[in-house]
N, C-alpha and C positions, 0 to 999 in steps of 0.2 A: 945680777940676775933679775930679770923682768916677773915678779910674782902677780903681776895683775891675771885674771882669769881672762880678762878683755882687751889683749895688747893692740894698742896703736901708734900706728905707724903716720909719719907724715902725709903719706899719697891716702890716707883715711878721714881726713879733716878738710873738710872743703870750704869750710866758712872760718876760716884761719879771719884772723882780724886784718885789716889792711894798713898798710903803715903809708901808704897815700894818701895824705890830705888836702890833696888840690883841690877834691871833689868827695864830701863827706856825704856818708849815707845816713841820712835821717829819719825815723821812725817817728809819728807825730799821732797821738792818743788823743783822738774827740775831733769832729771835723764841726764846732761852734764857733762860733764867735774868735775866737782866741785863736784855737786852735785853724781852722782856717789861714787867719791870718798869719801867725807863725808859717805854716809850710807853704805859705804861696813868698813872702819875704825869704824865705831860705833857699827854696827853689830860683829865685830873682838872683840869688848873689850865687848860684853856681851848685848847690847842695844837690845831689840823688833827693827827691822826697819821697815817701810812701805815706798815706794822710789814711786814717783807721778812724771808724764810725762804726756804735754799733749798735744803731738803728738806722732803718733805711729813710734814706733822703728825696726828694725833698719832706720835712715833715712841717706839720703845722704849729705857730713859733705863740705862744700868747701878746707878742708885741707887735705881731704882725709884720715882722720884717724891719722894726724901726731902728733907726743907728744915731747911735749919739753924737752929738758931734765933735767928739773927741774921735771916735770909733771912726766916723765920716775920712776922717784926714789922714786916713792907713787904707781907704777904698780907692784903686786906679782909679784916674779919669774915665778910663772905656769904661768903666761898671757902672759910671753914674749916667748912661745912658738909659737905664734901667729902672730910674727916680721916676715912681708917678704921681708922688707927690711930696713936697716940701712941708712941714708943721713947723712954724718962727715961735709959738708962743703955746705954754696950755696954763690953764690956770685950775687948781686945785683949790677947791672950798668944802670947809669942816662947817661943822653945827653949827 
């Protein structure tokens, strides 16, 4: 005997989990740096993405856009059309 007050039934569950993993649905928390790049790599190998931010974008970055260059080497070629300027060197001086 079913004592739930709230019985459910199959035909009542619409977000039943999927046992297809050809193509996994990913939720991706902060659209920064990381995060960014996480669901666009995921997306690339076949993933559903969904990418959640939660302030509105474009905003304004304290580094001004700058990408290390480690970071550099995870940005598509087509995006480095977008470089409008290169920095080789900075040099930092104390007291």
């Amino acid at each position: 005997m079913n004592r739930s007050p709230f019985p459910i039934s199959p035909q009542d569950r619409p977000h039943q989990r999927s046992t297809d993993l050809s193509r996994p649905r990913v939720a991706v928390i902060g659209a920064g740096p990381a995060g960014s790049t996480a669901a666009r790599i995921l997306a690339e190998r076949g993933a559903e993405v969904r990418l959640f931010e939660a302030r509105r974008l474009p905003r304004t970055k304290v580094c001004g856009g700058g990408l290390t260059p480690k970071a550099q080497r995870l940005v598509p070629p087509s995006a480095l059309v977008t470089v409008e300027r290169r920095v080789d060197r900075v040099e930092l001086r104390g007291r």
